[in-house]
KEBAKOL-685873 format. One record per residue (C-alpha): residue in one letter; chain; y, x, z. Coordinates in steps of 0.1 Angstrom, whole numbers, plus 5000, padded with zeros to 4 digits. Each point is the difference from the previous one (the first is absolute). Layout:
N
<rec "a"; "A"; <Y; X; Z>>,
...
! end
This chain:
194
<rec "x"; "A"; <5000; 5000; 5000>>,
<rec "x"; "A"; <5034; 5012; 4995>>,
<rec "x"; "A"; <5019; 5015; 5026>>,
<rec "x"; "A"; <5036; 4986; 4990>>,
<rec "x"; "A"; <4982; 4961; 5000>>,
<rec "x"; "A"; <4985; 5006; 5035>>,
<rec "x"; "A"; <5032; 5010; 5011>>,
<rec "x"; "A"; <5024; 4973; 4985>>,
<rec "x"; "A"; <4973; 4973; 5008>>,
<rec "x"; "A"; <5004; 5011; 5038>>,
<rec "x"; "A"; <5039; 4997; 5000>>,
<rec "x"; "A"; <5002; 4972; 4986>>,
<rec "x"; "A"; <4979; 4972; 5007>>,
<rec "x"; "A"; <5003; 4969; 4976>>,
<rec "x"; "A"; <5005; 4979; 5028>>,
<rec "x"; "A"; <5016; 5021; 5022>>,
<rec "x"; "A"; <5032; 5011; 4981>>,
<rec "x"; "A"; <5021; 4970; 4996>>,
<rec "x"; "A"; <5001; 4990; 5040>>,
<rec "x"; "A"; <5037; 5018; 5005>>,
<rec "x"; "A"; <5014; 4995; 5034>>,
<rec "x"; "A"; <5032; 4988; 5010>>,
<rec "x"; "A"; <5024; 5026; 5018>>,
<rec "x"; "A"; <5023; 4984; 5028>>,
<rec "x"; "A"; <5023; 5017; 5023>>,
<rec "x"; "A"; <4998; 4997; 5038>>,
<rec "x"; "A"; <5027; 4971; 5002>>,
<rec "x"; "A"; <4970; 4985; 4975>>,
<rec "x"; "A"; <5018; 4997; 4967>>,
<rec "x"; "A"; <4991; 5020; 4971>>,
<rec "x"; "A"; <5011; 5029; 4992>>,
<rec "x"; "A"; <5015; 4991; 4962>>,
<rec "x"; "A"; <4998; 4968; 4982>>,
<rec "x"; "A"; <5004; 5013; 4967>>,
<rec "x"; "A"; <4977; 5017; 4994>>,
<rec "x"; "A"; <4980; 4983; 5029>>,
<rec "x"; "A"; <4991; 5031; 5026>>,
<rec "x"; "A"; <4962; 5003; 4991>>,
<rec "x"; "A"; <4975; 5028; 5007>>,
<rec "x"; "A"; <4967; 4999; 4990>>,
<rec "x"; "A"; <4973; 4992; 5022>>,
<rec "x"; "A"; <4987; 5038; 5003>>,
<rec "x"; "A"; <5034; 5007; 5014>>,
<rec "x"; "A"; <5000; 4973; 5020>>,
<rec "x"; "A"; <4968; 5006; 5014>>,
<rec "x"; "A"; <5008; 5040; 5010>>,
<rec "x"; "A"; <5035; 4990; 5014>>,
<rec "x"; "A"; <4975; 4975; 5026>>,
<rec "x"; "A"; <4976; 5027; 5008>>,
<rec "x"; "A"; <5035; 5024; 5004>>,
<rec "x"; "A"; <5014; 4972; 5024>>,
<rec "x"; "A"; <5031; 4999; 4977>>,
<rec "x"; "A"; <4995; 4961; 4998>>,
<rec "x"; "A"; <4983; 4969; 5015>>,
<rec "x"; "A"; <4986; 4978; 4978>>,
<rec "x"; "A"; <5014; 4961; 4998>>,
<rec "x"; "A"; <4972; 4984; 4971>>,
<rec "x"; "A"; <4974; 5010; 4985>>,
<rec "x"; "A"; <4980; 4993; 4967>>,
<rec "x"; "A"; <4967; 4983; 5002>>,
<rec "x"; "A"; <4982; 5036; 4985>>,
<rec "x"; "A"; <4989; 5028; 5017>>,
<rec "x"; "A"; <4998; 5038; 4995>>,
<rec "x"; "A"; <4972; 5021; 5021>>,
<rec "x"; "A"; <4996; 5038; 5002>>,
<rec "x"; "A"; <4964; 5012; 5018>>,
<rec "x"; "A"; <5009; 4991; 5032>>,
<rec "x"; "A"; <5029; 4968; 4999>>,
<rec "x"; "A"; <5012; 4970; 4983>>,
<rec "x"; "A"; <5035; 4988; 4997>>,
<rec "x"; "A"; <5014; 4973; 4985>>,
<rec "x"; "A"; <5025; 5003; 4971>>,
<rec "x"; "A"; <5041; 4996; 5016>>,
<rec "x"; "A"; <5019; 4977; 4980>>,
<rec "x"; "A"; <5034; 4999; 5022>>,
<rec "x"; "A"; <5008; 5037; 5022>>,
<rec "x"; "A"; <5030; 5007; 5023>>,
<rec "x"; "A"; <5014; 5029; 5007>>,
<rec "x"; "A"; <4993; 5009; 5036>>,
<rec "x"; "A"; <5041; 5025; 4997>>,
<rec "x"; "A"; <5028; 4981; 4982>>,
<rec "x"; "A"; <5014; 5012; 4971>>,
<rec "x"; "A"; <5034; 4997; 4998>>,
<rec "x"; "A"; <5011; 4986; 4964>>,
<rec "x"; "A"; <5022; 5018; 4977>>,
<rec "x"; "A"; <5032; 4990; 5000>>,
<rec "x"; "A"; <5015; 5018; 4968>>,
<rec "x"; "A"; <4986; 4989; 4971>>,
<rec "x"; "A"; <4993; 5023; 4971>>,
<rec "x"; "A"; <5020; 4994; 4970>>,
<rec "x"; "A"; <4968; 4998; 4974>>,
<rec "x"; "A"; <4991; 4976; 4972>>,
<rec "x"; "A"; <4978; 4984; 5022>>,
<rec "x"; "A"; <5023; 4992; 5022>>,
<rec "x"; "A"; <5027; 4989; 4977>>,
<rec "x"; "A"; <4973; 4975; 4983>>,
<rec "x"; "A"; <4991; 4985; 5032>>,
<rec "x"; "A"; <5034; 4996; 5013>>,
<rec "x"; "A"; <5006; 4980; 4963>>,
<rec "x"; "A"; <4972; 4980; 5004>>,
<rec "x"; "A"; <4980; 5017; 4969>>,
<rec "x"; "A"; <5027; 4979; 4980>>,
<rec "x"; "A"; <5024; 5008; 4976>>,
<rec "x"; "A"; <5038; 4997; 5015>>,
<rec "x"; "A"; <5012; 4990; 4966>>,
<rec "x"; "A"; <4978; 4977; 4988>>,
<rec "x"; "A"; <4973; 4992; 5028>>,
<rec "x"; "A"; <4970; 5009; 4979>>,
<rec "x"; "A"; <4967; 5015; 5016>>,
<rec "x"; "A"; <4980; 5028; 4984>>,
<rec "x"; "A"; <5009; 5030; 4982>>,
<rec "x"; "A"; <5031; 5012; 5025>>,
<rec "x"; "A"; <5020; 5029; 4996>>,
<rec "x"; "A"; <5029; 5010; 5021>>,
<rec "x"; "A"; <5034; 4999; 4991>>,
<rec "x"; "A"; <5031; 5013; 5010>>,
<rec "x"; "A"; <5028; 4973; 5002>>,
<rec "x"; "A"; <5030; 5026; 4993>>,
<rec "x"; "A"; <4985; 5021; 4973>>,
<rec "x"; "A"; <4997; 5037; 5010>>,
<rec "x"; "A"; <5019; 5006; 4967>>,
<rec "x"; "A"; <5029; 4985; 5017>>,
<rec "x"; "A"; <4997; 5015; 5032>>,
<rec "x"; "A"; <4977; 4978; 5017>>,
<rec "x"; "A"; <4971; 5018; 5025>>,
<rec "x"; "A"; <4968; 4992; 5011>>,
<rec "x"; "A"; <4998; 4984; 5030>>,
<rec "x"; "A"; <4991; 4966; 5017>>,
<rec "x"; "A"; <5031; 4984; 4991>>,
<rec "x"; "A"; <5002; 5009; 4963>>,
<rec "x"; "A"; <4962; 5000; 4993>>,
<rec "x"; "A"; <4983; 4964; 4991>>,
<rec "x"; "A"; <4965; 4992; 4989>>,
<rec "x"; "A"; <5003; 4988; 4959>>,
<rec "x"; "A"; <4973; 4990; 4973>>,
<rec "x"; "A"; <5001; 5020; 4972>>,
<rec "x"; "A"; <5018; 4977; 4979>>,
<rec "x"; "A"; <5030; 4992; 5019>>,
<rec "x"; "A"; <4999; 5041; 5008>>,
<rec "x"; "A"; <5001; 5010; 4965>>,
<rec "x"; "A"; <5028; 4973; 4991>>,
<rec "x"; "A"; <5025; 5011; 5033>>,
<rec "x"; "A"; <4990; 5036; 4988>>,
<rec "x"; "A"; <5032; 5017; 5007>>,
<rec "x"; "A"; <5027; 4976; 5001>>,
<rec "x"; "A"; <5016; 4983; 5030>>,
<rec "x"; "A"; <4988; 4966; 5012>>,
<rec "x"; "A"; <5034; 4979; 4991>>,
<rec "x"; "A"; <4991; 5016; 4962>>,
<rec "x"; "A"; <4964; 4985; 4999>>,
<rec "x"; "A"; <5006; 4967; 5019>>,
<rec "x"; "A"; <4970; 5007; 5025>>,
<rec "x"; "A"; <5007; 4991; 5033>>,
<rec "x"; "A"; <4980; 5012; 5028>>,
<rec "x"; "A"; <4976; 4976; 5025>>,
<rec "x"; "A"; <5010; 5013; 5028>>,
<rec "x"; "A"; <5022; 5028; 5010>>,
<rec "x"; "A"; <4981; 5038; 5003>>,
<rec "x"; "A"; <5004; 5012; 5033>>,
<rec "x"; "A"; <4979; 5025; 5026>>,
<rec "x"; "A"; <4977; 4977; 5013>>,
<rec "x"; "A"; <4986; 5008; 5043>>,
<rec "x"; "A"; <4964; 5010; 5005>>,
<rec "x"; "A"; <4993; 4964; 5013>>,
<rec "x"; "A"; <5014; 4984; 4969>>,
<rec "x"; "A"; <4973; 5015; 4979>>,
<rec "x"; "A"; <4971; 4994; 5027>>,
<rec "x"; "A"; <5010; 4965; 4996>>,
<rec "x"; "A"; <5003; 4999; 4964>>,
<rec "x"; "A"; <4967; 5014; 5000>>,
<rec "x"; "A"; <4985; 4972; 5015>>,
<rec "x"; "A"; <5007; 4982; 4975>>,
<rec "x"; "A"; <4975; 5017; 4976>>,
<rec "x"; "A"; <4969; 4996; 5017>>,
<rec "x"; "A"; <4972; 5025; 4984>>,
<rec "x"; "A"; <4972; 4982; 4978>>,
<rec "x"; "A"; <4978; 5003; 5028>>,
<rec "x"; "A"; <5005; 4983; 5033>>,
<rec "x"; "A"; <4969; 5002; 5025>>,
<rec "x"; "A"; <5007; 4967; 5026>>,
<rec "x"; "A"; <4998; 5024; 5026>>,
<rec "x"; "A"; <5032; 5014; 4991>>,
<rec "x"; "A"; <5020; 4964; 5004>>,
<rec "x"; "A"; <5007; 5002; 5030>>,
<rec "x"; "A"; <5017; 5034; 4998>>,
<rec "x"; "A"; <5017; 4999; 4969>>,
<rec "x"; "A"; <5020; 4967; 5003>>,
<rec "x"; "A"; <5003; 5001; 5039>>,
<rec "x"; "A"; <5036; 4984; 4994>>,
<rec "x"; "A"; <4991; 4973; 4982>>,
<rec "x"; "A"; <5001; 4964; 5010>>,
<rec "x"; "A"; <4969; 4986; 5019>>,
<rec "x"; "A"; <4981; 4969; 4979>>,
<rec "x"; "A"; <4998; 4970; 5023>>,
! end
């Protein structure tokens, strides 16, 4: 048998390798939203045995080594808090999420680019308040002319948005996968159904 199968078979389990775990911080709330703090469950198992964590759900499947079994964390908490960033980087990442992954000019989805409101040609720099988020199209039309010579006008103003302003814009774009043992920790703030 070949050696490079054996070992890729062993690391990664079919079954086993889609079963991430959920990263909160001591005060319980994860630690991003977007992208959703997750670690797979190797990690989460080590950081266990480590007593880095303590381990709130669990997955109905179970791992074993010669002498143990343990099952699978779905939620973990950090047993030290960390404290959150409050600069946020100035990245296209960034700049996307505080737009919305939206066009400022024309509100289309898809296919962004970023803009600079104030071309550089005329002086304009990068920086959260003269950067937007722009589709191709509306990017190559503005090219380098001013806004009052292309008649775009801008959703909503560009400015530097706070650390907690993008965690909670986050929230808003849940990943495609949601294990129901995350609920209760990802929407914590939401209003109880009767």
């Amino acid at each position: 048998m070949d050696g490079d199968f054996r070992t890729e078979f062993t690391r990664s389990p079919a079954g086993l390798k889609n079963k991430p775990a959920l990263v909160l911080n001591a005060d319980y709330r994860p630690l991003s939203y977007y992208p959703l703090s997750l670690w797979p469950w190797q990690e989460a198992v080590k950081a266990k045995w480590l007593d880095r964590v303590d381990i709130v759900a669990e997955y109905d499947d179970y791992v074993h080594s010669p002498s143990m079994q343990i099952r699978i964390p779905s939620v973990v908490v950090l047993k030290d808090y960390v404290k959150p960033q409050k600069r946020v980087a100035f990245t296209r990442f960034n700049l996307f999420l505080r737009d919305e992954f939206c066009c400022q000019y024309c509100g289309a989805r898809g296919d962004l680019t970023f803009d600079h409101v104030v071309p550089r040609a005329a002086g304009g720099i990068t920086s959260w308040q003269n950067v937007v988020a722009a589709c191709s199209p509306c990017n190559l039309k503005k090219g380098s002319k001013a806004l009052h010579q292309t008649g775009f006008q801008l959703r909503k103003p560009p400015r530097q948005p706070q650390a907690e302003d993008l965690r909670n814009m986050g929230r808003k774009f849940p990943p495609n996968y949601l294990h129901d043992s995350w609920m209760d920790f990802l929407y914590w703030d939401a209003e109880l159904q009767a």
